[in-house]
Every structure is written in structure tokens, then in C-alpha cells.
N, CA, C and O of each residue as an XYZ file, in Angstrom:
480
protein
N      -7.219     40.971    -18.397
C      -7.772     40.661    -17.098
C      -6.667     40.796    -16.049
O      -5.509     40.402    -16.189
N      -7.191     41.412    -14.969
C      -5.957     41.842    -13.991
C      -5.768     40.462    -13.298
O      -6.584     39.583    -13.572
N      -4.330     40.083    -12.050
C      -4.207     38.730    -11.650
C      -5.054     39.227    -10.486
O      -6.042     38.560    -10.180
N      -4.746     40.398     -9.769
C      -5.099     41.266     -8.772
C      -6.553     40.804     -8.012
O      -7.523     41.043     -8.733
N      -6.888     40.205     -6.732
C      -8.343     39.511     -6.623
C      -8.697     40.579     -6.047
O      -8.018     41.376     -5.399
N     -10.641     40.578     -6.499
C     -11.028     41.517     -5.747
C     -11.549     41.669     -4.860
O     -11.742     40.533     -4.426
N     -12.033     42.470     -4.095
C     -12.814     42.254     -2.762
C     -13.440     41.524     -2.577
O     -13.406     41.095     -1.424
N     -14.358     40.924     -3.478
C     -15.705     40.176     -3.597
C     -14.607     38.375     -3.705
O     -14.817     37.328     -3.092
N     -13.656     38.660     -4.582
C     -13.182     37.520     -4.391
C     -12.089     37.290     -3.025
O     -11.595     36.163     -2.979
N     -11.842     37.871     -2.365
C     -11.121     37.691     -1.201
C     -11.948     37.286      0.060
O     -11.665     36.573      1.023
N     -12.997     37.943     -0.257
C     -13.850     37.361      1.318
C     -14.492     36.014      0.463
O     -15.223     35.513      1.317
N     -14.567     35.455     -0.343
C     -15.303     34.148     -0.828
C     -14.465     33.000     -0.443
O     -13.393     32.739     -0.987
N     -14.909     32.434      0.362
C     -13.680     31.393      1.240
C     -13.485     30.256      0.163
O     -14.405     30.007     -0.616
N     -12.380     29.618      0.118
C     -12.193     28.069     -0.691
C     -12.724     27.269     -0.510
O     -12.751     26.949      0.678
N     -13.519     26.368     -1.501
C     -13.672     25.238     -1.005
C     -12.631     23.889     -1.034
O     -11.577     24.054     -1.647
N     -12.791     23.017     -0.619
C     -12.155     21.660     -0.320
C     -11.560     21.745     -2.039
O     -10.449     22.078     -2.452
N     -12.419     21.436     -2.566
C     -12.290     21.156     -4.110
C     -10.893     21.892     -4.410
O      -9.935     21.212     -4.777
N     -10.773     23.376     -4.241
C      -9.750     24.097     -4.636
C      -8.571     23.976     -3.633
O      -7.943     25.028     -3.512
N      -8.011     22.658     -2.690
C      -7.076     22.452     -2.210
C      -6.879     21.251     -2.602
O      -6.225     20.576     -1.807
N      -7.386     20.460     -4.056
C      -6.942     19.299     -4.428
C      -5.745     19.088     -5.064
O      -5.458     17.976     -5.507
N      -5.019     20.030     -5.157
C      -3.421     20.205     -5.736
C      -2.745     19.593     -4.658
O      -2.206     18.487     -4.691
N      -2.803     20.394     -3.669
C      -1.779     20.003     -2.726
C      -2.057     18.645     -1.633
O      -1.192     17.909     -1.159
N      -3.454     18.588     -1.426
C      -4.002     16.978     -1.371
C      -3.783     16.005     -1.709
O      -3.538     15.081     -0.934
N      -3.805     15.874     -3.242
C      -3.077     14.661     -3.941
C      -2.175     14.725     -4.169
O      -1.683     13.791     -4.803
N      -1.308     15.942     -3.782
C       0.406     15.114     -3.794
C       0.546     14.879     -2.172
O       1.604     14.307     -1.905
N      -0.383     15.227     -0.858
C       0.465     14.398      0.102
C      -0.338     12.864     -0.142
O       0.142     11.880      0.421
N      -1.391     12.737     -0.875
C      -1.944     11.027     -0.876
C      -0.858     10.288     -1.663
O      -0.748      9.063     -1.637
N       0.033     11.199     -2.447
C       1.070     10.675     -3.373
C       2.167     10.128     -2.766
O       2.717      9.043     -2.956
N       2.516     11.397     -1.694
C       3.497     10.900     -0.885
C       3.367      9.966     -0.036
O       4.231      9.109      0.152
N       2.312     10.027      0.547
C       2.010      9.126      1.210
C       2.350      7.342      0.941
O       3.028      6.427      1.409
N       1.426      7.606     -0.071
C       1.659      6.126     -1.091
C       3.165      5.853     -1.425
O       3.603      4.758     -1.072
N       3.862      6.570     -1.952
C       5.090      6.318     -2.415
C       6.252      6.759     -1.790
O       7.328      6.831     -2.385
N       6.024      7.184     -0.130
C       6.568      7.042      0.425
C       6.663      7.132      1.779
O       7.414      7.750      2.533
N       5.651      6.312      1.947
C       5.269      5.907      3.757
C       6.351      5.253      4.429
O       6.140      5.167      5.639
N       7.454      4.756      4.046
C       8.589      4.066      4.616
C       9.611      5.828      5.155
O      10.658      5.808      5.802
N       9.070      6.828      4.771
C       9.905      8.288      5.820
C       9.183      8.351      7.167
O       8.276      7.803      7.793
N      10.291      9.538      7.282
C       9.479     10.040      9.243
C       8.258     10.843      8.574
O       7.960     11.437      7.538
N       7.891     10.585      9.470
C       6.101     11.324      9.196
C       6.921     13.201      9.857
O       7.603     13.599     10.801
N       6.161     13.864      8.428
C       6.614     15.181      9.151
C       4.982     15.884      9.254
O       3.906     15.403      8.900
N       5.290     17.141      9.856
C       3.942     17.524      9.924
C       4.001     18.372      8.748
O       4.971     18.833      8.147
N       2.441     18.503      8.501
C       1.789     19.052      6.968
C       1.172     19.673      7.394
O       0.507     19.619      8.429
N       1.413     21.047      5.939
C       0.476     22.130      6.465
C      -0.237     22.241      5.033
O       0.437     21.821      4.093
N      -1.432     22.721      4.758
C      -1.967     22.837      3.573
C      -2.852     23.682      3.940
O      -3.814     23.132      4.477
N      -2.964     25.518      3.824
C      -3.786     26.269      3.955
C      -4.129     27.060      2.567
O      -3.521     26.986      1.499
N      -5.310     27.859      2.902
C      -6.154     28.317      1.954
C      -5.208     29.952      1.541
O      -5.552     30.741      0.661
N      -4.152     30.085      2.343
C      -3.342     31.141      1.950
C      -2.795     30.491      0.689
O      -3.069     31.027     -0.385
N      -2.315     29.784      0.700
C      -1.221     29.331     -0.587
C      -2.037     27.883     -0.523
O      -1.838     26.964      0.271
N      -2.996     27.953     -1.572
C      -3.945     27.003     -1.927
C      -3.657     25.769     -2.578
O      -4.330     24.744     -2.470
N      -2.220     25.975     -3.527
C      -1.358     25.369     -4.200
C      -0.255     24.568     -3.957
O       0.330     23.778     -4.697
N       0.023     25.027     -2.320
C       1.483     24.860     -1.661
C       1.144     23.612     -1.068
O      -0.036     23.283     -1.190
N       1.934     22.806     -0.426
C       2.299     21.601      0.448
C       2.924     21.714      0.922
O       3.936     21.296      0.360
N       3.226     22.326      2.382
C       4.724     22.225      3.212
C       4.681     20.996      4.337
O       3.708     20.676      5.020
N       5.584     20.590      4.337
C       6.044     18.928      5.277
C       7.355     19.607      5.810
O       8.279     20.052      5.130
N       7.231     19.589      7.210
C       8.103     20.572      8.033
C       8.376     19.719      9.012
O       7.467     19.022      9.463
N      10.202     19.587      9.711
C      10.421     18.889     10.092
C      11.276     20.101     11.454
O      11.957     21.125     11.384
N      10.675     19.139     12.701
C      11.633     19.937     13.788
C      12.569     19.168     14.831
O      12.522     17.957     15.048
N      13.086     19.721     15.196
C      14.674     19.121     16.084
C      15.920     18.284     15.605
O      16.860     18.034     16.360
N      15.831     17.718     13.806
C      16.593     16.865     13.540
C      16.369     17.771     12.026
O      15.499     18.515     11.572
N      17.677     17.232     11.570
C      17.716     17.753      9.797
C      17.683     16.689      9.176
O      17.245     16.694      8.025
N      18.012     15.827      9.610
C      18.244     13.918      9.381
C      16.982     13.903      8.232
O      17.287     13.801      7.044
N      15.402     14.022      8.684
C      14.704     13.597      7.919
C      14.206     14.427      6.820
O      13.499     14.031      5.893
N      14.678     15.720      7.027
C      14.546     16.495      6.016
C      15.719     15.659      5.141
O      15.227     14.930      4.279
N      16.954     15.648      5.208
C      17.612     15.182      4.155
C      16.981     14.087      3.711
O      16.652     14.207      2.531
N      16.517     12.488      4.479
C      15.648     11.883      3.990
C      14.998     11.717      2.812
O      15.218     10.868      1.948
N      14.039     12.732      2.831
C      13.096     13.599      1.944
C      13.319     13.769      0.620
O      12.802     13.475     -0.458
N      14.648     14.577      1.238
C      15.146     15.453     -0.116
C      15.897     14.129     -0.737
O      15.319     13.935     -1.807
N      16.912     13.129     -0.569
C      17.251     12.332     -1.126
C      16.211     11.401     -1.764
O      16.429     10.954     -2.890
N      15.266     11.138     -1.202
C      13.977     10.037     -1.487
C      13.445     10.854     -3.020
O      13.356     10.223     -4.074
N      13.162     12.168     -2.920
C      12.322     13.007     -4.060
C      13.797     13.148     -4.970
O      13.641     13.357     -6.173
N      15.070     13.054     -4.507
C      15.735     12.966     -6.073
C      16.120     14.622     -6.574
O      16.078     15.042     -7.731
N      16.524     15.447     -5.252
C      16.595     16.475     -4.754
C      18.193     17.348     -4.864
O      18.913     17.308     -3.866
N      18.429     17.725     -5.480
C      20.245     17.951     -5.551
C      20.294     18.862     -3.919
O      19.507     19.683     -3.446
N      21.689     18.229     -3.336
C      21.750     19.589     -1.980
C      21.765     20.679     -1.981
O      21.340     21.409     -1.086
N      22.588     21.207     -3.662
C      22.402     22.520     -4.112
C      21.454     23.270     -4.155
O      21.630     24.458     -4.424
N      19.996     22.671     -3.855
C      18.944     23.610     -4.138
C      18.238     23.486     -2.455
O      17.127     23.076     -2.120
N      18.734     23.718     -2.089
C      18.724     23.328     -0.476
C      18.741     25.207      0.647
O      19.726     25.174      1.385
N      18.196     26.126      0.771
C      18.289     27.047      1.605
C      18.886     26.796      2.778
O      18.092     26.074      3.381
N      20.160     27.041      3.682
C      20.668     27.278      4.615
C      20.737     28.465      5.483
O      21.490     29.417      5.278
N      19.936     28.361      6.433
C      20.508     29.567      7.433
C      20.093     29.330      8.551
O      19.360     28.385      8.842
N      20.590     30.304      9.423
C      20.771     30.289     11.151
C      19.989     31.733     11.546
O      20.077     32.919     11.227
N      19.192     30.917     12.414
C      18.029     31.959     12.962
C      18.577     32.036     14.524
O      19.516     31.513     15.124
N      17.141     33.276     15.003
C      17.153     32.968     16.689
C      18.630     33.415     17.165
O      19.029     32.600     17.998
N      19.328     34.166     16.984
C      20.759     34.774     17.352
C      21.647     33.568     17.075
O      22.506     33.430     17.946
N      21.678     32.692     16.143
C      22.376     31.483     15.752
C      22.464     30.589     16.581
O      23.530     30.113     16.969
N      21.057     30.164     17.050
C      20.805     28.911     17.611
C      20.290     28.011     17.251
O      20.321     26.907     17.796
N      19.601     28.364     16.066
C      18.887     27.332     15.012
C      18.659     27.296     13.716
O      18.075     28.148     13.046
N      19.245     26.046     13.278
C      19.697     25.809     11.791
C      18.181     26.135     10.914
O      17.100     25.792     11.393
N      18.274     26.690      9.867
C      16.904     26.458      8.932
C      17.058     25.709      7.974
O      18.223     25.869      7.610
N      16.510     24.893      7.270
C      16.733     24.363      6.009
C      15.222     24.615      5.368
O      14.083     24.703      5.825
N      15.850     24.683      4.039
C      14.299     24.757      3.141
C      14.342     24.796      1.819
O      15.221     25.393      1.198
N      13.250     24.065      1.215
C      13.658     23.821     -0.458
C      12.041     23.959     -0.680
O      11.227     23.828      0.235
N      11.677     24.271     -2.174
C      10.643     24.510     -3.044
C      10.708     23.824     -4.217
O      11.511     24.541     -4.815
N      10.451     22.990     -4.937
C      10.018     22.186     -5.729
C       8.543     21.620     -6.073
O       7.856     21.115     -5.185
N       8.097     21.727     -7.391
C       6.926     21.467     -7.792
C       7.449     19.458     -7.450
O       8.408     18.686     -7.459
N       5.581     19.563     -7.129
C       5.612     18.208     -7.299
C       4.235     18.007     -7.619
O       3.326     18.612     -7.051
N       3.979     16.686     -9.033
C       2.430     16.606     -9.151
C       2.063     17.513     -9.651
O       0.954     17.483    -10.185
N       2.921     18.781     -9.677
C       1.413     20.207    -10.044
C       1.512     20.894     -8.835
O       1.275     22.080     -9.066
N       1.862     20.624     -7.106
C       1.855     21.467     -6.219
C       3.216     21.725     -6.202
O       4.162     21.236     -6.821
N       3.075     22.986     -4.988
C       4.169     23.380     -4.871
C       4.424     23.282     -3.346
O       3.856     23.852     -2.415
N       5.851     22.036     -3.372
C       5.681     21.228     -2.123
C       7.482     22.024     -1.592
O       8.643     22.143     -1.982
N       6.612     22.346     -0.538
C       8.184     23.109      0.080
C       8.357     21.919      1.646
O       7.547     21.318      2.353
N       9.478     22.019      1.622
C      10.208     21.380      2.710
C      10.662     22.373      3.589
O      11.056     23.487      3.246
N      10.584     21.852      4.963
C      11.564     22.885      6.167
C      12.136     22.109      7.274
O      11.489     21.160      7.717
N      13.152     22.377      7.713
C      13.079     21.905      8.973
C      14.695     22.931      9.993
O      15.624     23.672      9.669
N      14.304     22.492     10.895
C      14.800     23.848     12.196
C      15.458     22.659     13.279
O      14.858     21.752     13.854
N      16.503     22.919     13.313
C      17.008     21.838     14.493
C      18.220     22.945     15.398
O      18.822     23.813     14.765
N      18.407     22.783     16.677
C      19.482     24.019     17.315
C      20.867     23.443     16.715
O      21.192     22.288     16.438
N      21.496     24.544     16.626
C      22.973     24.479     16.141
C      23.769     24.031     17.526
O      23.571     24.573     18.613
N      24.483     23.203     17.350
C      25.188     22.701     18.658
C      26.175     23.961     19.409
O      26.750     24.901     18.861
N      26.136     23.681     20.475
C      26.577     24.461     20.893
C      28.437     24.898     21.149
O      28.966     23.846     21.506
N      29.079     25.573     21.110
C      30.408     25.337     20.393
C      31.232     25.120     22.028
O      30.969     25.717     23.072
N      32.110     24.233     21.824
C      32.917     23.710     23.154
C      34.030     24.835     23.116
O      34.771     25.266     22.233
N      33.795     25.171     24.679
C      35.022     26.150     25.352
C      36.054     25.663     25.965
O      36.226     24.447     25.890
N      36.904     26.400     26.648
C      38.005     25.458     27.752
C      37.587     24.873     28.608
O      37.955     23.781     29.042
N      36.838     25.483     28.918
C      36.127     25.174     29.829
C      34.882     24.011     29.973
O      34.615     23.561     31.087
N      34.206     23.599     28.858
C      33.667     22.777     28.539
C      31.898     23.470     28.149
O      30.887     22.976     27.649
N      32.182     24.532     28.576
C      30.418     24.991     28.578
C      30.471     26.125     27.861
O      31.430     26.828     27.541
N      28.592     26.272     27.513
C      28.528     26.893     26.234
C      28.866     28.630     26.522
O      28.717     28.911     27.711
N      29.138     29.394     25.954
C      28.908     30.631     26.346
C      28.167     31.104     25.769
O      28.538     32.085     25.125
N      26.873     30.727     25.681
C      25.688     31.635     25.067
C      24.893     32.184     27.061
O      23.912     32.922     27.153
């Protein structure tokens, strides 16, 4: 059997039912760990499986996160977007059965001159 979906299965939209992976791990998180910053959640019918909790202007609560779930820093994505004005962070880890990715985007400070101002 091919993995390959076919036409007939691509226009057949999801139901609710088939986003209960990534559902009950944010009721999980939720529960077991409502004492974090609330990040925003995305759970679409593209990646039916996925959980992303995406954090913007601070990295603070992404680390949070990642320390709370028991997360090594090593498995942690680093990079600088936007002509290196903004940090990315991002990690992928199953959780529950989903696959709960983390992000978050905060600007890279800006670097001090003699002058005192930025030269961007």
C-alpha cells in the first residue's frame, strides 16, 4: 500500500476526532503545567499530529518550557533570521504520541558602537 494520499483522500477534510493527538497533549500540558507563560498554540489539519506552542519577543519562556519538559539545550535549533535581527529557537520532541514542537523569535540586541547607536 502506497503512504502517497490520493486525490479523493486530500480533498476529504479532517474531522475533530483526527486532531485528538495533538489535543490531548495541550489538555496535558495544560494540566501539568499551567504554572508557564501561556504561549500561543497552533494545531492544524496540515500536520494533524503536530502541537506547536510558539513564543514571541522573549526566549525566557521558551527556555521555561524546555526546562519544565526535561529538555537537554543540545537539542535546541539556533538561528538568526530577518538580516540578523531575530533570534529563532526551535525544538521537536514527541510528547503523549504528538509531535509537539516549540518556537520562539525574539530581536537580537542590537550591538553598541562608539558612538552609542545601532548601525543597522
Amino acid at each position: 500500500m502506497s503512504a502517497a494520499l490520493t486525490l479523493h483522500e486530500l480533498a476529504v477534510p479532517l474531522t475533530l476526532d483526527e486532531l485528538a493527538v495533538p489535543l490531548r497533549a495541550l489538555r496535558l500540558l495544560a494540566a501539568d503545567f499551567g504554572h508557564l507563560p501561556a504561549p500561543c498554540t497552533r494545531v492544524s489539519t496540515i500536520y494533524p499530529n503536530q502541537l506547536e506552542l510558539s513564543f514571541h519577543d522573549t526566549l525566557t519562556d521558551f527556555e521555561a518550557w524546555r526546562e519544565a519538559l526535561g529538555i537537554a539545550p543540545d537539542a535546541v535549533d539556533c538561528r538568526e533570521q530577518g538580516g540578523g535581527c531575530t533570534r529563532a529557537l526551535s525544538l521537536t520532541t514527541d510528547y503523549v504520541g504528538a509531535e509537539l514542537r516549540l518556537v520562539a523569535y525574539a530581536d537580537v540586541p542590537a550591538p553598541a558602537t562608539a558612538a552609542g547607536r545601532d548601525p543597522r
